[in-house]
C-alpha positions as a printed Julia matrix, in Angstrom:
232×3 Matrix{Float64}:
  16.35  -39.93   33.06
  12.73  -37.99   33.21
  10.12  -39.07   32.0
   8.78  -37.84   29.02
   6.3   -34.97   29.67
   2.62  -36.07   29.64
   0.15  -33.47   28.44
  -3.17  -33.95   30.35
  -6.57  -34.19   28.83
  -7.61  -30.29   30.06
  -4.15  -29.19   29.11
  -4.89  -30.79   25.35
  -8.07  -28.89   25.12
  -6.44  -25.67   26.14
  -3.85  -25.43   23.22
  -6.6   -27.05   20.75
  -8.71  -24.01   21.56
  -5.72  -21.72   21.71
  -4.94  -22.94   18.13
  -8.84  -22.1    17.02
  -8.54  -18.8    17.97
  -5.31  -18.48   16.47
  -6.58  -19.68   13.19
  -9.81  -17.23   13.58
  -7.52  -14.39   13.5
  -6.74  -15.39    9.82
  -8.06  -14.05    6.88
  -8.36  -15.59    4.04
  -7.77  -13.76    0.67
  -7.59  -14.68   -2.82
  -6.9   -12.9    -6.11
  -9.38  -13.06   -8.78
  -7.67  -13.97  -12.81
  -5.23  -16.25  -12.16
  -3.79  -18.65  -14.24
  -3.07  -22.68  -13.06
   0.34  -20.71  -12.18
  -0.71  -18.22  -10.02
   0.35  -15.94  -12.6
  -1.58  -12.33  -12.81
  -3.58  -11.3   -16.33
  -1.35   -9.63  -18.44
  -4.78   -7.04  -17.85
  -3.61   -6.67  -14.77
  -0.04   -5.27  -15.43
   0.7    -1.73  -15.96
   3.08   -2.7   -18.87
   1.58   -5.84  -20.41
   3.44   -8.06  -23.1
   0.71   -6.74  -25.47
   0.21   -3.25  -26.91
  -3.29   -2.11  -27.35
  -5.41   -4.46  -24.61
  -6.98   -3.65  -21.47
  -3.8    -3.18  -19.2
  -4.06   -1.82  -15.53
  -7.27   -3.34  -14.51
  -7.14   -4.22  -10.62
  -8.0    -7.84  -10.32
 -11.03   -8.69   -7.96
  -9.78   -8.98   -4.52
 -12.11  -10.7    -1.67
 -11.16  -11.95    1.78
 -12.71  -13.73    4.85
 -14.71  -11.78    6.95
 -12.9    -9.88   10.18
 -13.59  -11.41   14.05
 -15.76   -9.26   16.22
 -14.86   -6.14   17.11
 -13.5    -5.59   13.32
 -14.48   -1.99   12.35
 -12.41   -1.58    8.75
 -10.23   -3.12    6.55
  -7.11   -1.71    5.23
  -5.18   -3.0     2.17
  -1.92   -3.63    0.32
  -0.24   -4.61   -2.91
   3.34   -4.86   -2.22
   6.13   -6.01   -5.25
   9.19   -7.46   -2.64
  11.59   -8.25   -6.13
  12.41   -5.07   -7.58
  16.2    -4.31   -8.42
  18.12   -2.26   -5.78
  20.18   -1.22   -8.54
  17.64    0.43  -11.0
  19.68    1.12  -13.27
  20.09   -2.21  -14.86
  16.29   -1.8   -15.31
  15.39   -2.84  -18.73
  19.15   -1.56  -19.93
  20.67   -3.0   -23.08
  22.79   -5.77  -22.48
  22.01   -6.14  -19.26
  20.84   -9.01  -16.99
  19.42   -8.46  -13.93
  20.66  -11.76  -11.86
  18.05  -13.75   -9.93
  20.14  -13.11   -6.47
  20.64   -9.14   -7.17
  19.85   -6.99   -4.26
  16.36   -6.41   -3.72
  13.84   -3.79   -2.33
  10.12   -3.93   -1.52
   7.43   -1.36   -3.53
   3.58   -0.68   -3.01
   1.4    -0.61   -6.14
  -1.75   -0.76   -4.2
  -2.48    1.23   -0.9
  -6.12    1.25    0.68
  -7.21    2.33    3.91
 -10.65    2.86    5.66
 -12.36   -0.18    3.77
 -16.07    0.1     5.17
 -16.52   -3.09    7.28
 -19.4    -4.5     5.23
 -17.14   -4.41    2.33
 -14.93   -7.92    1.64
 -14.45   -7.71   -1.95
 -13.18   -5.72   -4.65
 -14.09   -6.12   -7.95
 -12.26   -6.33  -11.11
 -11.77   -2.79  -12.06
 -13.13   -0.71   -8.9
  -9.48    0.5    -8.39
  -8.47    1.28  -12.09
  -9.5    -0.08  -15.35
  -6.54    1.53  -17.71
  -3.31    3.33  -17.35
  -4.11    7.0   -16.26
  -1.31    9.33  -17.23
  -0.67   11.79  -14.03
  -2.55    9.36  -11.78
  -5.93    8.16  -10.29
  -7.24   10.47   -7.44
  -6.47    9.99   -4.24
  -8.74   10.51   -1.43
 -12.22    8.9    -0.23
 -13.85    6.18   -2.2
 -17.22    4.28   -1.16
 -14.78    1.87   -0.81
 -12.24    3.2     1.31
  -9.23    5.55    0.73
  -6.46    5.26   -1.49
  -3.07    6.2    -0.77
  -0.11    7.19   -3.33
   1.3     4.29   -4.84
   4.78    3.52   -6.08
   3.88    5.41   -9.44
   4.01    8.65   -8.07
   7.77    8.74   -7.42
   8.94    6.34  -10.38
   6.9     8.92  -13.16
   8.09   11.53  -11.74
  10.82   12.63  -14.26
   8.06   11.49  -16.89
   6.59   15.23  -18.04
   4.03   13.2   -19.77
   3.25   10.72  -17.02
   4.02   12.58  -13.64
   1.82   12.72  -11.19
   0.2    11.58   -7.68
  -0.85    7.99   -8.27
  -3.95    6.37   -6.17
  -5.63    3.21   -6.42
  -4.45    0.59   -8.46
  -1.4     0.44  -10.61
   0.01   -2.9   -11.53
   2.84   -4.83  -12.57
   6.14   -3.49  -14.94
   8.5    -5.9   -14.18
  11.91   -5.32  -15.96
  12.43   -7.01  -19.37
  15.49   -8.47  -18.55
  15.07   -9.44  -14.78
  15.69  -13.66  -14.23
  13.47  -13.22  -10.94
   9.85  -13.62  -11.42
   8.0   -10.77   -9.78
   5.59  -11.76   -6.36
   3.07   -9.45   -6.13
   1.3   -10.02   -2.42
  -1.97   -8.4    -1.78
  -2.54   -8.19    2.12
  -5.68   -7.3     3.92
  -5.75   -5.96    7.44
  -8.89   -6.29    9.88
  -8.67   -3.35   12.11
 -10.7    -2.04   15.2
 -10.88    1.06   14.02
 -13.13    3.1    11.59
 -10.08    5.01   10.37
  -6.28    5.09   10.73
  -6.38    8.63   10.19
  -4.81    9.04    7.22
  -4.53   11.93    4.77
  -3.1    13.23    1.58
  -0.78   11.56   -0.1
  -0.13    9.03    2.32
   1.83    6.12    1.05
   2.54    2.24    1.6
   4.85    2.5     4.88
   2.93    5.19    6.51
  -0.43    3.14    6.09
   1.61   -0.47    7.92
   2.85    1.83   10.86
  -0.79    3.32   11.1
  -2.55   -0.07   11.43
   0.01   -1.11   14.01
  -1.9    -1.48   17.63
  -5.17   -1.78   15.09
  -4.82   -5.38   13.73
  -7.33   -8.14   15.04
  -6.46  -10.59   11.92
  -4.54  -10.44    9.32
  -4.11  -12.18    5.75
  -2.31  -12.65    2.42
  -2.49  -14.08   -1.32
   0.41  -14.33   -3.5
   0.54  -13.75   -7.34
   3.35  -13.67   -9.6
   4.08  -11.89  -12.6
   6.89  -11.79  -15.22
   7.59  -10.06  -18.71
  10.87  -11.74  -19.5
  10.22  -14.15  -22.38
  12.72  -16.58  -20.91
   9.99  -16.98  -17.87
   6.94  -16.57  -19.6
   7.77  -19.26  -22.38
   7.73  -16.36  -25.08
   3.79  -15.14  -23.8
């Protein structure tokens, strides 16, 4: 039998250090509002439980500053529990079962973030529901992309439009699946990814790629059903 594998002292402080740079490389982010749940402000949701309050108001967003060399941030809200099957969305007599088929949307997509910038406030990226859309384009805080808005109104005469910036949560009615809405910040070596237009969630990720010197995420959840929400 061999004996077992003896790590030296030098070899120790090798993967200890590896392990520091590894965790330098992480950024830390966190989502401003939540509740003891981790559950968004019903502010914060494009269709909130309530009619008549503040409703589509980005939540403050802040992160860890990038490692040297970091020349811009880049950012992302992503939903990964929306129904494959939209058509059960919201339908009468429907439930949409927790293990239905799933697909992954953007409701937040932010490139170029100036490197001296590490947090968002409440609001900078939308503060209400904007039929046909928030602009897209430059910002002083970096530029927004289309969101998932601007193909899901579409049909809406009254609603259509290109939507930038923010635009929060609408998660179906009658969906058993709470909603995870993860906000991801890239630190990039780059001043710009180059993007223009309506540029959109997937077209920003493969842009970054080859760009990314640290990387991190915060998780929020979000639900209208009342049989997850204890009747809020």
């Amino acid at each position: 039998m061999k004996p077992p594998y003896r790590f030296s002292a030098a070899a120790f402080a090798v993967i200890a250090a590896a392990s520091l740079a590894h965790a330098a490389d992480n950024l830390k982010v966190t989502i401003g509002g939540l509740d003891a749940n981790g559950r968004l402000a019903d502010d914060a949701a494009f269709c909130p439980p309530t009619k008549g309050g503040p409703a589509d108001v980005s939540p403050r967003v802040s992160w860890s500053a990038g490692p040297e060399g970091t020349r811009s941030y880049a950012l992302t809200m992503t939903d990964p529990d929306v129904p494959k099957d939209m058509s059960l969305i919201n339908k009468p007599g429907a439930t949409i079962e927790d293990a239905a088929p799933r697909i992954t949307i953007h409701h937040w997509v932010l490139a170029d973030i100036p490197a001296t910038i590490t947090t968002l406030e409440k609001g900078a990226e939308g503060d209400a529901v904007t039929p046909h859309g928030k602009p897209i384009g430059d910002t002083p805080h970096g530029r927004r992309g289309a969101n998932v808005f601007t193909g899901f109104l579409a049909g809406n005469p009254d609603m259509a439009g290109t939507y930038g910036g923010y635009d929060g949560p609408c998660p179906p009615l009658n969906d058993e699946r709470p909603h995870h809405y993860t906000v991801r910040v890239y630190a990039l070596d780059t001043p710009s990814l180059g993007l223009s237009g309506a540029f959109d969630g997937p077209e920003l990720e493969a842009a970054v790629k080859g760009h990314v010197l640290a990387e991190g995420e915060a998780v929020a959840t979000y639900a209208l059903n009342p049989k997850l929400t204890g009747g809020k």
